[in-house]
VOVEX-569399 format. One record per residue: residue number from 1; residue in three letters; x, y, z of N, C-alpha, C, CB in turn. Coordinates in nm, 2 decimals. Glycine has a CB too. Layout:
BEGIN
num:NUM	residu:ALA	neast:X	nnorth:Y	nup:Z	caeast:X	canorth:Y	caup:Z	ceast:X	cnorth:Y	cup:Z	cbeast:X	cbnorth:Y	cbup:Z .
...
This chain:
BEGIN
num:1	residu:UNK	neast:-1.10	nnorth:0.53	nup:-0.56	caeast:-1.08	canorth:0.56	caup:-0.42	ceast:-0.94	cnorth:0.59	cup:-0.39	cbeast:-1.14	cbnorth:0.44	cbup:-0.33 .
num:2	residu:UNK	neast:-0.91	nnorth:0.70	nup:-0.32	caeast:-0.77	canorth:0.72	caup:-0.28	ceast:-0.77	cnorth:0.68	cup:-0.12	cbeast:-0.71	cbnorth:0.90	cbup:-0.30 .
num:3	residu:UNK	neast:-0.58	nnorth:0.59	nup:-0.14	caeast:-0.58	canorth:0.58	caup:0.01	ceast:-0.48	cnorth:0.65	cup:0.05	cbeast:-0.58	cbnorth:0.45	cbup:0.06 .
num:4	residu:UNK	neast:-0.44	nnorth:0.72	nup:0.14	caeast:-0.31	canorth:0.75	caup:0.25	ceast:-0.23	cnorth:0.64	cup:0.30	cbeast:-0.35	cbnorth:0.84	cbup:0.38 .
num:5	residu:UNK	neast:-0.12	nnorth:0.56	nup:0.27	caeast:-0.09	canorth:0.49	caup:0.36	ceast:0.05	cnorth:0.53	cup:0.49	cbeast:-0.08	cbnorth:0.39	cbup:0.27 .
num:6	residu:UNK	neast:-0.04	nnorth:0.53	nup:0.55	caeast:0.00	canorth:0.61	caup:0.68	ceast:0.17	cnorth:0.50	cup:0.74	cbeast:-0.17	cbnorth:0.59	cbup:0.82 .
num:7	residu:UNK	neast:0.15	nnorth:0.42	nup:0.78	caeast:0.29	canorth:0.33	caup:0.83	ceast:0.24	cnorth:0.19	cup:0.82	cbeast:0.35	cbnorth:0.35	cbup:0.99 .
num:8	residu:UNK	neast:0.35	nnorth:0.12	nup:0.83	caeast:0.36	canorth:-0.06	caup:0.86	ceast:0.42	cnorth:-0.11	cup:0.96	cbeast:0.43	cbnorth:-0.12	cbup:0.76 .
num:9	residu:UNK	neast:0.30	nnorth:-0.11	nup:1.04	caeast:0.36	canorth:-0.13	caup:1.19	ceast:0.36	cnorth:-0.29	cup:1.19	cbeast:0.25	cbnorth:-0.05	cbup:1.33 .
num:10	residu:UNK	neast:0.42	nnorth:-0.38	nup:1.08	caeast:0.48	canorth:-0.51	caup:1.14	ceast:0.62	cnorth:-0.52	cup:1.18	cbeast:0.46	cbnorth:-0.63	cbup:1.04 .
num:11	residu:UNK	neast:0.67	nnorth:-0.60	nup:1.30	caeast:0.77	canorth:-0.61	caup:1.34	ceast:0.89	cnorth:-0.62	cup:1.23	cbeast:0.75	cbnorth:-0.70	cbup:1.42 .
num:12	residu:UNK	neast:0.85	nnorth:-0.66	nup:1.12	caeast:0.98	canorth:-0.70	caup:1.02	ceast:0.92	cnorth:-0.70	cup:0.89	cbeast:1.06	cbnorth:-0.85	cbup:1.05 .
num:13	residu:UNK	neast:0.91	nnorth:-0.58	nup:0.83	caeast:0.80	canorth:-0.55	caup:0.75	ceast:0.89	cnorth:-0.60	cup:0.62	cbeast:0.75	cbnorth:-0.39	cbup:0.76 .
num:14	residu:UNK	neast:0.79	nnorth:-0.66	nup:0.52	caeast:0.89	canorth:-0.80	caup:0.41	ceast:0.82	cnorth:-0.67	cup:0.32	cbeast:0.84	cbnorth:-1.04	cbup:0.39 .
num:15	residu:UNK	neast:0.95	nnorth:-0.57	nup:0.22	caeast:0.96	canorth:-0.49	caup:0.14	ceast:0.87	cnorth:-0.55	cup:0.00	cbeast:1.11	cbnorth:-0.47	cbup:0.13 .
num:16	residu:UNK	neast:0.94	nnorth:-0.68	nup:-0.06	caeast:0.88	canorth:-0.76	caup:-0.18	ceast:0.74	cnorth:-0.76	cup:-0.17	cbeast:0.92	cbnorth:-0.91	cbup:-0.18 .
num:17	residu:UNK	neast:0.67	nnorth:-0.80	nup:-0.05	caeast:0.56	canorth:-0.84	caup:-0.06	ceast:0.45	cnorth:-0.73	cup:-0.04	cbeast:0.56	cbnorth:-0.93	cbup:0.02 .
num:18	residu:UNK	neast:0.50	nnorth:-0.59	nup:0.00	caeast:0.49	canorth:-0.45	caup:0.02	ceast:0.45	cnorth:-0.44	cup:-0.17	cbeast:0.65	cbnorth:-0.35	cbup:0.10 .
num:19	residu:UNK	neast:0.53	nnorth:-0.44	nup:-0.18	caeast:0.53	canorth:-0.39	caup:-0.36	ceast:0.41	cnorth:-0.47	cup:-0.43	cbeast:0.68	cbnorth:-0.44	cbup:-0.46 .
num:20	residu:UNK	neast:0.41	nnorth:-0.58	nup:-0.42	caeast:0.37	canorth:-0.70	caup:-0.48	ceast:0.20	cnorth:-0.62	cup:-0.46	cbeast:0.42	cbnorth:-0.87	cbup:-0.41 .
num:21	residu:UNK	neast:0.17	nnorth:-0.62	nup:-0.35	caeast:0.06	canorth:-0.54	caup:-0.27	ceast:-0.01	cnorth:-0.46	cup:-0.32	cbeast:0.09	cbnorth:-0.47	cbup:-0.18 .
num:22	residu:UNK	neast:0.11	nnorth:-0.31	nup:-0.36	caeast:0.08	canorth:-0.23	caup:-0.44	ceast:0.06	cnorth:-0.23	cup:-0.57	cbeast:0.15	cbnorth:-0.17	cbup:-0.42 .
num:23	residu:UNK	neast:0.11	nnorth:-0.31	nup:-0.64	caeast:0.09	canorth:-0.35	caup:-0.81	ceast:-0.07	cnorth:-0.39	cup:-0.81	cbeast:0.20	cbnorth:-0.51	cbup:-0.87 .
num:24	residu:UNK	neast:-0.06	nnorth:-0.51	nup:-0.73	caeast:-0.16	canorth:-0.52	caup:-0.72	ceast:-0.34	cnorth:-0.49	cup:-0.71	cbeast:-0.12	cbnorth:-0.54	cbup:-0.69 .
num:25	residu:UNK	neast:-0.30	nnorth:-0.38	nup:-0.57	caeast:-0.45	canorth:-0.31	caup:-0.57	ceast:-0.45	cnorth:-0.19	cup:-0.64	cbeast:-0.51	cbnorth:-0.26	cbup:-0.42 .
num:26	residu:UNK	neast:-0.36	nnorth:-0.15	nup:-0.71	caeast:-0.38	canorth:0.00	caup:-0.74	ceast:-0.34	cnorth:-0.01	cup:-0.93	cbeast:-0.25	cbnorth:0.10	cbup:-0.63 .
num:27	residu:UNK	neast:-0.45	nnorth:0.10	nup:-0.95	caeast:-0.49	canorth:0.14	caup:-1.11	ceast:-0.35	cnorth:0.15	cup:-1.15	cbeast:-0.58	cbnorth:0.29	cbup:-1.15 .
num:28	residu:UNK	neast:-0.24	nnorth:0.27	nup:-1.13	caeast:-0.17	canorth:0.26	caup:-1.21	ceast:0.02	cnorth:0.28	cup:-1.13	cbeast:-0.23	cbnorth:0.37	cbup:-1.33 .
num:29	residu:UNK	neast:0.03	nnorth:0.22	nup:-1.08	caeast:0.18	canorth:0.18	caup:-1.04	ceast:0.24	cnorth:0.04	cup:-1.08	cbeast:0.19	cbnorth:0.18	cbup:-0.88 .
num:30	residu:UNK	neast:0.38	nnorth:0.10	nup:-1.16	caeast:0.40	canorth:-0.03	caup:-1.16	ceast:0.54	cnorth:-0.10	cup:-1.12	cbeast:0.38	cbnorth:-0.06	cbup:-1.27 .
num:31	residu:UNK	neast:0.59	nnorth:-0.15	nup:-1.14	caeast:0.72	canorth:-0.25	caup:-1.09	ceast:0.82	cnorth:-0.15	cup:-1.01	cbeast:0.81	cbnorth:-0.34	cbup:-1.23 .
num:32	residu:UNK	neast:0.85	nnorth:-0.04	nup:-1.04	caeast:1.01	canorth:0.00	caup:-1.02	ceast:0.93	cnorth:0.12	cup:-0.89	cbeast:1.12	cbnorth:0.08	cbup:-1.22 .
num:33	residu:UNK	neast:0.79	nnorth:0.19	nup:-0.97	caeast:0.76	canorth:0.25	caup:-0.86	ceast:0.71	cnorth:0.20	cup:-0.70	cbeast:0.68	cbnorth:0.33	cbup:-0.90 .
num:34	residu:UNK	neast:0.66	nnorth:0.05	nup:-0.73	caeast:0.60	canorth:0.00	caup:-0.61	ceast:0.65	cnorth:-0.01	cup:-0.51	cbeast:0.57	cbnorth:-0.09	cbup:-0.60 .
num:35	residu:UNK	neast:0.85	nnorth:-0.08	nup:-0.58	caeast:0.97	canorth:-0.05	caup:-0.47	ceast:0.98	cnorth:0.09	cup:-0.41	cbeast:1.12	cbnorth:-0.06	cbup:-0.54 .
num:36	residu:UNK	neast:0.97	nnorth:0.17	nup:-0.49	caeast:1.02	canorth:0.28	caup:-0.42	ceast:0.92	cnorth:0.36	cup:-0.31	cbeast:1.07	cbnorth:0.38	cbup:-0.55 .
num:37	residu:UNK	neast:0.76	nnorth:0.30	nup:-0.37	caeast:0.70	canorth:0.38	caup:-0.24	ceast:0.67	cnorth:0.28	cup:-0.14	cbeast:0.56	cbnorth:0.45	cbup:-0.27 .
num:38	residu:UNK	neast:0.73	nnorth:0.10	nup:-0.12	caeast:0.74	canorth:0.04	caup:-0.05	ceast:0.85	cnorth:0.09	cup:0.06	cbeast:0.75	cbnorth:-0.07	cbup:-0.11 .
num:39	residu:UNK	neast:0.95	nnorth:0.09	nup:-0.01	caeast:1.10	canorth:0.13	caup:0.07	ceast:1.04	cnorth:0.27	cup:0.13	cbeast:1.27	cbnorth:0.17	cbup:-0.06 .
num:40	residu:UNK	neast:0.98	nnorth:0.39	nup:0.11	caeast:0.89	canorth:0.48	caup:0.17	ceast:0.84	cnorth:0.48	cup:0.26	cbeast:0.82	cbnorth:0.51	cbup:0.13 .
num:41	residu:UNK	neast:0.70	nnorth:0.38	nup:0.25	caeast:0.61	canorth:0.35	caup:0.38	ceast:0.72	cnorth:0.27	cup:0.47	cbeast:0.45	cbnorth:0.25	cbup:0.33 .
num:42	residu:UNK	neast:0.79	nnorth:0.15	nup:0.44	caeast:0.88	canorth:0.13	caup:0.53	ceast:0.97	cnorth:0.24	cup:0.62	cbeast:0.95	cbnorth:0.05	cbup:0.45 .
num:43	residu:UNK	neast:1.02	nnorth:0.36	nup:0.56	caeast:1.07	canorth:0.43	caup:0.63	ceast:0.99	cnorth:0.49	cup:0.75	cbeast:1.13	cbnorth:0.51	cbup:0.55 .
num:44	residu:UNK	neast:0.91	nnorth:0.50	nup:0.71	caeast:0.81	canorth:0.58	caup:0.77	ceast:0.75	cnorth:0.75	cup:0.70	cbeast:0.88	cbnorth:0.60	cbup:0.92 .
num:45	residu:UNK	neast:0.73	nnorth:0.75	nup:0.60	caeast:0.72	canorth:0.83	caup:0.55	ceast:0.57	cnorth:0.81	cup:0.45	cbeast:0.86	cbnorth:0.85	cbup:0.51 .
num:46	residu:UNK	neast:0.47	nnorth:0.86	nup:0.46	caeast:0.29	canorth:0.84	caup:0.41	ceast:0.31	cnorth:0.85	cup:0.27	cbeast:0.16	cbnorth:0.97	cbup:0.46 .
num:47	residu:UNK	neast:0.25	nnorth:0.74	nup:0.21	caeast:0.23	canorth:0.74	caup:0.07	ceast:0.11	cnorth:0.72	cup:0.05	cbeast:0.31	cbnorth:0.64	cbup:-0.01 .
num:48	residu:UNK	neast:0.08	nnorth:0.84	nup:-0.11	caeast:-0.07	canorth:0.82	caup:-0.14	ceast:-0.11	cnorth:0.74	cup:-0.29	cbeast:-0.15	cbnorth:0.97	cbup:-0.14 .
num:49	residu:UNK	neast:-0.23	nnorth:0.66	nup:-0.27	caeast:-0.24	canorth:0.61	caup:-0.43	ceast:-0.36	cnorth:0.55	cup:-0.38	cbeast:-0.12	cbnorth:0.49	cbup:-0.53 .
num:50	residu:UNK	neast:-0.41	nnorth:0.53	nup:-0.53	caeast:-0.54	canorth:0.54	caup:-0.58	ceast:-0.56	cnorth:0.37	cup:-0.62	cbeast:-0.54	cbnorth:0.65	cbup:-0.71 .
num:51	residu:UNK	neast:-0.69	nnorth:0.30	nup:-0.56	caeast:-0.73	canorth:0.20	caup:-0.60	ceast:-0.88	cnorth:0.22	cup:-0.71	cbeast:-0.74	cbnorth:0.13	cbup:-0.48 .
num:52	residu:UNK	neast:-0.87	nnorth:0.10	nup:-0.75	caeast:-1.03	canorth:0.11	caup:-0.81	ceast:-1.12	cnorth:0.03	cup:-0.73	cbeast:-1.05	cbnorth:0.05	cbup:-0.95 .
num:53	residu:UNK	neast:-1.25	nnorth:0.10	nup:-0.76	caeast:-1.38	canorth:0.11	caup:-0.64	ceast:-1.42	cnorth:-0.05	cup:-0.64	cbeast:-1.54	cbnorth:0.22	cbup:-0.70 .
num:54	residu:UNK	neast:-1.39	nnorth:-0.10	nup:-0.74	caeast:-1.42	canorth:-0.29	caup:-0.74	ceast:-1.34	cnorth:-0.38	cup:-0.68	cbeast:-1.40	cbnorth:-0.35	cbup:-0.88 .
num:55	residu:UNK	neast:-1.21	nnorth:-0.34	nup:-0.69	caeast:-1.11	canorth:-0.38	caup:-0.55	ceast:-1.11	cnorth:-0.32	cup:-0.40	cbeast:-0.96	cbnorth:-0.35	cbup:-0.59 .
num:56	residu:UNK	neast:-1.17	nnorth:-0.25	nup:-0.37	caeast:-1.14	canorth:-0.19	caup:-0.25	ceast:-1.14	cnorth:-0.29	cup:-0.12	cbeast:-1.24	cbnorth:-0.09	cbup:-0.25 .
num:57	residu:UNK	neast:-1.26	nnorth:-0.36	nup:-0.16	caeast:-1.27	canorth:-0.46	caup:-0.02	ceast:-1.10	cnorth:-0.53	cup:0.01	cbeast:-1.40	cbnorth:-0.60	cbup:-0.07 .
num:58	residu:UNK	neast:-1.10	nnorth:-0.62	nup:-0.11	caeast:-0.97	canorth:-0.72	caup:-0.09	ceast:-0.89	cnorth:-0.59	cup:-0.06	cbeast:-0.89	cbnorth:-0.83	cbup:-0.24 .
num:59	residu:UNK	neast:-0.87	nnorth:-0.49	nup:-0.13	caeast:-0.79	canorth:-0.40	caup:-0.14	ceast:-0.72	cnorth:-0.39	cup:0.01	cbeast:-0.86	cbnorth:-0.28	cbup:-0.19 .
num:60	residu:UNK	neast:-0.85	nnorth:-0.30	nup:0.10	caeast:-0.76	canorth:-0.31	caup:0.25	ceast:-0.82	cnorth:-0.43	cup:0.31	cbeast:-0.78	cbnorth:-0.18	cbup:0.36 .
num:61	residu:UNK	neast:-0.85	nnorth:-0.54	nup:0.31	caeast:-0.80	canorth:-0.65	caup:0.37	ceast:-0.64	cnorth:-0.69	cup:0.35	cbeast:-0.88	cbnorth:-0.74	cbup:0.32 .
num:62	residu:UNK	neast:-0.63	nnorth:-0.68	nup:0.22	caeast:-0.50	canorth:-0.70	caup:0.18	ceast:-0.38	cnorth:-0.63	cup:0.26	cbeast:-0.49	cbnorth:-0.66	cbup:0.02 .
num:63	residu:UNK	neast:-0.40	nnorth:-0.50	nup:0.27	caeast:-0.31	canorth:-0.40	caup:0.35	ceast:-0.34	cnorth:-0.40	cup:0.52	cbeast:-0.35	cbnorth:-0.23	cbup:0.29 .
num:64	residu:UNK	neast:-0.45	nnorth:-0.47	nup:0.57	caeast:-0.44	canorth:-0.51	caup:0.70	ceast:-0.38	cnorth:-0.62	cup:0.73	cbeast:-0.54	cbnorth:-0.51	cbup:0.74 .
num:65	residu:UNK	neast:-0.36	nnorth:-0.73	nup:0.63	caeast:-0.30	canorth:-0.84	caup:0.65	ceast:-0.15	cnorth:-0.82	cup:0.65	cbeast:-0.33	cbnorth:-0.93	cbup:0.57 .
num:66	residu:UNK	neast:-0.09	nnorth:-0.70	nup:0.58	caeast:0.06	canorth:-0.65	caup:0.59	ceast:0.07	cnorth:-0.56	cup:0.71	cbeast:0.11	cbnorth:-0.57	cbup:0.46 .
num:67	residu:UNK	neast:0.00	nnorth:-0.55	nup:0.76	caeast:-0.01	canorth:-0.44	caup:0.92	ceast:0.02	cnorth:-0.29	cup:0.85	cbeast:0.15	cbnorth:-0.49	cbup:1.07 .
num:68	residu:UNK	neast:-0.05	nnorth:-0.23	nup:0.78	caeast:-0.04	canorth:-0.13	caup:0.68	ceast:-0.13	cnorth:-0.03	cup:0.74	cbeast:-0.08	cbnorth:-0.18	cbup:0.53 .
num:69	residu:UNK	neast:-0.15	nnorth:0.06	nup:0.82	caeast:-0.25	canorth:0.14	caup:0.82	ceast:-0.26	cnorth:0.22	cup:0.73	cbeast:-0.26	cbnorth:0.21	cbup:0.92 .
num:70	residu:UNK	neast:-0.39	nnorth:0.27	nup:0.75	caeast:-0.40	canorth:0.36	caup:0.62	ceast:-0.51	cnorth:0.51	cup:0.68	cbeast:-0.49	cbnorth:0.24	cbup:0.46 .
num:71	residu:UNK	neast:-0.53	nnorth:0.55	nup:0.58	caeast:-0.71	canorth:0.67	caup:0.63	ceast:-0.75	cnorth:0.64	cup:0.46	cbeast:-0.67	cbnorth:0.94	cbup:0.68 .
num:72	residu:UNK	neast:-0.90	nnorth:0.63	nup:0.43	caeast:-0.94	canorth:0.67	caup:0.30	ceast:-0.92	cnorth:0.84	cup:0.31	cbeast:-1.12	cbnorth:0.60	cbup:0.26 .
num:73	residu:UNK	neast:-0.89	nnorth:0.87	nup:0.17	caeast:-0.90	canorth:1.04	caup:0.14	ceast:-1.05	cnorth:1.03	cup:0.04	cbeast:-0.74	cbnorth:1.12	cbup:0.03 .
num:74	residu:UNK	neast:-1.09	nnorth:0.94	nup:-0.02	caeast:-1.19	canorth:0.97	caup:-0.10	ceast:-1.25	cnorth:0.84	cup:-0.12	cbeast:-1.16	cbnorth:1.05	cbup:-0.22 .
């Protein structure tokens, strides 16, 4: 499943735990890119990546609990 992540509308959006996120639900990102598309969505600027279909649930729970919007693309 691909997601768009659109912005992170929490008031004081914690970068580390952005990444940690991303490692996490997704097939293949890892340490150095997670910063960089964390520091991204933080700017405000849509990042896309790909989870697997067995994580999806936690997947965006996980990213609603970081105030992460998103859109599925697929």
């Amino acid at each position: 499943m691909k997601l768009n992540l659109l912005s992170c509308e929490a008031p004081r959006p914690d970068r580390r735990a952005i990444a940690n996120c991303l490692i996490t639900i997704s097939a293949n990102i890892n340490d150095s890119l997670s910063n960089l598309l964390a520091e991204y969505l933080i700017e405000g600027d849509s990042v896309e990546i790909e989870i697997s279909d067995k994580n999806a649930g936690s997947a965006l729970s996980s990213l609603r609990k970081l105030k992460i919007d998103y859109e599925i693309i697929e």
